[in-house]
N, C-alpha and C positions, 0 to 999 in steps of 0.2 A: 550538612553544613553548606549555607549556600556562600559563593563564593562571587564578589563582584569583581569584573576584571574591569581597571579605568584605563583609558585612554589614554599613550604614553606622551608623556609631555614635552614641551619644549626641549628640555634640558637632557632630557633621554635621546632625545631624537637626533639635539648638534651633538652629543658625546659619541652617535653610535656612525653618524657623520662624517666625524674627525677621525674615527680611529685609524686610519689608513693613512692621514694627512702627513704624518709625522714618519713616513716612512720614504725613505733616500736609498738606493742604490743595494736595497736589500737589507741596512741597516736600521735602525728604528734612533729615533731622533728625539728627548725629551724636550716638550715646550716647558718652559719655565712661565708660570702664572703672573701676572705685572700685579702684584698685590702689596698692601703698605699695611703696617699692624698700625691702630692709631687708638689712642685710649678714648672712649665715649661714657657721658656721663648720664645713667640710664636712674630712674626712679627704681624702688623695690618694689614695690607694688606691681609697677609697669612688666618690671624684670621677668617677676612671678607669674603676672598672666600669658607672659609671652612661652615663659615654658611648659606652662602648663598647657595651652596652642598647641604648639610642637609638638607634647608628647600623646596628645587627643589625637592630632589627626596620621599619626604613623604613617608620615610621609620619610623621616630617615633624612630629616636636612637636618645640619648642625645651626645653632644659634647665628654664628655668623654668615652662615646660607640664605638664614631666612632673613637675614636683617638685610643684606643684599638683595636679595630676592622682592623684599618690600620697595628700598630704596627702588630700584628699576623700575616698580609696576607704577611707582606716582611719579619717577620720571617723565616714563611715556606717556602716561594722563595727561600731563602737562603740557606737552608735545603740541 
């Protein structure tokens, strides 16, 4: 069984980055995430293919990872 190894990404990288950040005087410090739950009105169709996405490509982001994760990459397009 061959095994491909990819290349760790962005989010691997500031997660393994920060882990040290949060730590004060030998204590460990939670950041609290600045995140807002806001209801959005998604098609079913749309819904559907986006999980099916997800679960094709066994990357292990949550729906709202990858909705984030889109918003930002046509953020910075835009840029």
């Amino acid at each position: 069984m061959n095994t491909i190894r990819q290349k760790p990404s962005k989010k691997s990288d500031d997660f393994i980055n920060q882990a040290g950040s949060s730590l004060i005087e030998g204590k460990t410090r939670k950041k609290k995430a600045l995140k807002k739950q806001i209801p959005v009105m998604i098609p079913e169709a749309l819904l559907i293919s986006l999980d099916e996405q997800i679960e094709s490509s066994m990357v292990g982001l949550s729906r709202s990872a990858w909705i984030c994760q889109a918003i930002k990459e046509k953020l910075n397009r835009e840029d």
